[in-house]
C-alpha positions in Angstrom: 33.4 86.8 -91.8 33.5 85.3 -94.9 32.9 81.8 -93.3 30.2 83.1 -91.2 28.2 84.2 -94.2 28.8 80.9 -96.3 27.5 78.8 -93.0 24.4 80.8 -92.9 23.5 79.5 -95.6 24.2 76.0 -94.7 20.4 74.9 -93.4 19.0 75.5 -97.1 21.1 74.0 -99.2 21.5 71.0 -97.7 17.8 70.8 -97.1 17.4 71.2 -100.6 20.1 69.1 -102.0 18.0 65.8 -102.6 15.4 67.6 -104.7 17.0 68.1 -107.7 18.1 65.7 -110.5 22.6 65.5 -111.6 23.6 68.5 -113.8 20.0 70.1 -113.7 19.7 73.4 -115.4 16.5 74.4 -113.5 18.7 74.1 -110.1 19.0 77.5 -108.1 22.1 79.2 -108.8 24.4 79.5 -105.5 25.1 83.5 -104.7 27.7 84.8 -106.1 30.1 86.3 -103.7 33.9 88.4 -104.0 36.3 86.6 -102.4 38.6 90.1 -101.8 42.1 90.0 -102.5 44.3 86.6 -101.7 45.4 86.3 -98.0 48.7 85.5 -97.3 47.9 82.0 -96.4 45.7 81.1 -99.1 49.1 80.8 -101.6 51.3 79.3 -98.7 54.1 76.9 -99.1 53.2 73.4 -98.2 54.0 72.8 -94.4 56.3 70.4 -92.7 55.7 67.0 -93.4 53.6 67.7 -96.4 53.9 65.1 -99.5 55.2 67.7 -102.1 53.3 66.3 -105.5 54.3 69.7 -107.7 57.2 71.7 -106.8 57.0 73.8 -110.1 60.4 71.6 -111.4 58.6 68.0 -112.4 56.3 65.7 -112.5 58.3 62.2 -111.1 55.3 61.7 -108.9 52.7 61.8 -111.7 52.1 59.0 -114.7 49.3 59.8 -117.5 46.2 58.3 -117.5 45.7 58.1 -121.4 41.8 57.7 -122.5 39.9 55.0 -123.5 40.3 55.7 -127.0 44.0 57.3 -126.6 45.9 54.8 -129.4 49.8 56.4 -127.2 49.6 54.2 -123.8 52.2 55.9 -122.6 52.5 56.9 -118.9 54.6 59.6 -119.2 52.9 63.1 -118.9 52.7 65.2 -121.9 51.5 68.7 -120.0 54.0 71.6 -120.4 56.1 73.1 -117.3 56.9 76.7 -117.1 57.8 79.8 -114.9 56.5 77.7 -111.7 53.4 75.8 -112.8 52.0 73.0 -114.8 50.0 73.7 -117.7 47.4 71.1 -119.6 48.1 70.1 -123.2 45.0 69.2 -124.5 44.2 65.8 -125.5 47.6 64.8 -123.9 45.6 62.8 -121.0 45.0 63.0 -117.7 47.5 63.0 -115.1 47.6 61.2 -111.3 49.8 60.4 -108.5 51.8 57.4 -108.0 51.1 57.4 -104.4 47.5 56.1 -102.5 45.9 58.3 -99.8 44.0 57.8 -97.7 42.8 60.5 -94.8 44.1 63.9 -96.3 44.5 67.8 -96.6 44.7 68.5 -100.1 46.4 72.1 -101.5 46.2 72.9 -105.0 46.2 76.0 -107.3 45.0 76.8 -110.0 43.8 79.5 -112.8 41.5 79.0 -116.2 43.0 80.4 -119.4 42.9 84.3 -119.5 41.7 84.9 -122.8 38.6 83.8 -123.0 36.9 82.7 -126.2 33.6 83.6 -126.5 33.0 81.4 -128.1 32.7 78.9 -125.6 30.4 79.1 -122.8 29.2 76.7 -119.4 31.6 73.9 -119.7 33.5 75.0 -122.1 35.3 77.3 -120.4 38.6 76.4 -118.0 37.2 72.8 -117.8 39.0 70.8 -115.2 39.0 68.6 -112.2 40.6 67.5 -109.2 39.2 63.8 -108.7 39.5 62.9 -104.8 41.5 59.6 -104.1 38.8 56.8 -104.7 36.1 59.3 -105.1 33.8 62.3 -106.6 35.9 65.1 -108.8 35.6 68.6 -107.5 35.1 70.6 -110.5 37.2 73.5 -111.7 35.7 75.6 -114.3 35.6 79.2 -115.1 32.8 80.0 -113.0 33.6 83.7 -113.2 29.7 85.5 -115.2 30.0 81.7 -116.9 26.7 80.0 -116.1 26.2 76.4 -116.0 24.8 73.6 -114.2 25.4 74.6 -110.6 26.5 71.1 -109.6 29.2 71.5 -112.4 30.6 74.5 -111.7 33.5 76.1 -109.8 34.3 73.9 -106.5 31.3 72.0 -107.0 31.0 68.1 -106.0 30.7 67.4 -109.7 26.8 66.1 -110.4 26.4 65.6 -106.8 27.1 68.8 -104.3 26.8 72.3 -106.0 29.1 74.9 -104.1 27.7 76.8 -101.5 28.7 80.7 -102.9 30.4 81.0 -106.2 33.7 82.9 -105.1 35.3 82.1 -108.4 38.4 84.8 -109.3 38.4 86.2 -113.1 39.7 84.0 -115.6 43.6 83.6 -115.6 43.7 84.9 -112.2 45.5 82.1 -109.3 42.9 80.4 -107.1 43.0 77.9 -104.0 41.3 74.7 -103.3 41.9 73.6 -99.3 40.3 70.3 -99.4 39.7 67.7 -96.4 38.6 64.1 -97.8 37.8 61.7 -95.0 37.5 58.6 -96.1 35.0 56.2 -95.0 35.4 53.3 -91.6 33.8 50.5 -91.0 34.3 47.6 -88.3 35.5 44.4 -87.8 32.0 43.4 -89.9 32.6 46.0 -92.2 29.6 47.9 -91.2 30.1 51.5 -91.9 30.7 53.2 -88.8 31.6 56.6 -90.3 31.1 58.1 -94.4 33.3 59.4 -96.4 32.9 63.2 -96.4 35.1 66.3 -98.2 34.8 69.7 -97.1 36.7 72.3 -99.7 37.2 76.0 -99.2 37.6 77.7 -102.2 39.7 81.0 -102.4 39.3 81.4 -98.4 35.5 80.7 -98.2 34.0 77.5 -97.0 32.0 76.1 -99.9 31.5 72.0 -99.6 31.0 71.7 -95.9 31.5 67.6 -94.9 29.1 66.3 -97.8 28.7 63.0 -98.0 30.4 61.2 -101.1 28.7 57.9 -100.2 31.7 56.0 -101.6 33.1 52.8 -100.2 37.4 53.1 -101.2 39.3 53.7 -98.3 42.2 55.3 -100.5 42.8 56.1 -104.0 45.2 58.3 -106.4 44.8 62.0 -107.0 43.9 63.1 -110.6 44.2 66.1 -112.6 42.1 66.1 -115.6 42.4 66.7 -119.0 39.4 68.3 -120.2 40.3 69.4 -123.4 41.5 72.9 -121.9 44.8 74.3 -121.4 44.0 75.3 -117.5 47.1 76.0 -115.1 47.8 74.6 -111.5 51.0 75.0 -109.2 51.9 74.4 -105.5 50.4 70.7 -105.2 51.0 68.9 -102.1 48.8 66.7 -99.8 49.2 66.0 -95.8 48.3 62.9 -94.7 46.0 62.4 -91.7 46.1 59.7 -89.3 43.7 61.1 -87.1 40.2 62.5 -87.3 40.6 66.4 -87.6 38.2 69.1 -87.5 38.4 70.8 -90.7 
């Protein structure tokens, strides 16, 4: 049902997504929606033949990706483990995989600070972002009665693609990103034969539905950033695709 309602209002929003300009504040909010209570398989373990990138133990397939400006190079992470998840330090860097991928399924969890200070509004609040190998960041924000930009918030296609429904959870509460990136193909010319397109469901509801990234890697790292805010994720793991799948 859920998916049903999100793909209704598929014809709109992508009718409209040209006619705005990146991280306009005049855009039209997406509806707000309650995701219900976590299905079982929203918070499953990663299947069989899954690359395991976060086990709740280590990071020894993560290096940092210290700033511009950041005078410690260093490539080891500085974000805090604990009781099963992986917490940002701020100003410690951002954080990405060793390992290239291509074609994937991407799982991740995560959950924006619980105490909120109210201090701190739009994006402010649980700023984060899951930056696609070779591509766009999806945002993660606290998107929960936290208005912004819509093509900055929650599950958003960060200045590009906002979300279809905002089914963000209340802040330090666990939430799911299901994530197909298909990269791009091109031919023996290297004409493009086929874009490269994500599709996300956030919290059970389909929310990106195969937008176009228009960007020409074929692979790339995965990257957790550090936006200055002490967000949580957990239960990390990509499969790798070697053929097209339906998402």
């Amino acid at each position: 049902m859920k998916s049903l309602l999100v793909i209704g209002l598929l014809a709109g929003s992508v009718c409209a997504a040209e006619e705005w300009k990146p991280r306009d504040m005049n855009r039209p909010r997406p509806p707000v929606r309650d995701p219900g209570a976590p299905a079982a398989k929203e918070f499953a373990p990663p299947p069989a033949g899954a690359v395991v990138l976060f086990n709740g133990k280590d990071l020894n397939q993560w290096e940092r990706k210290p700033g511009a400006k950041d005078q410690d190079k260093s490539p080891a992470p500085k974000w805090k483990i604990e009781n099963g998840y992986l917490e940002i330090v701020p100003k410690g860097g951002s954080i990405a995989t060793m390992e290239k991928f291509g074609d994937c399924r991407i799982h991740i969890e995560w959950a924006t600070p619980a105490q909120v200070d109210p201090a701190k509004t739009g994006q402010g609040r649980g700023n984060s972002g899951v930056f696609l190998p070779g591509h766009n960041e999806v945002q993660v924000l606290d998107s929960y009665q936290n208005d912004t930009y819509p093509d900055g918030q929650a599950a958003a296609i960060y200045s590009k693609s906002p979300p279809l429904v905002n089914v963000c959870r209340k802040p330090g509460e666990w939430q799911s990103y299901d994530i197909t990136l298909l990269q791009p193909r091109y031919d023996a010319q290297r004409k493009l034969t086929r874009p490269c397109t994500v599709t996300v469901i956030h919290n059970g509801v389909l929310v990106q539905d195969k937008v176009d990234l228009g960007g020409g890697a074929t692979e790339g790292v995965l990257s957790l950033q550090d936006h200055g805010n002490p967000v949580r994720y957990r239960n990390v793991w990509i499969q790798k695709l070697e053929k097209d799948p339906k998402p």
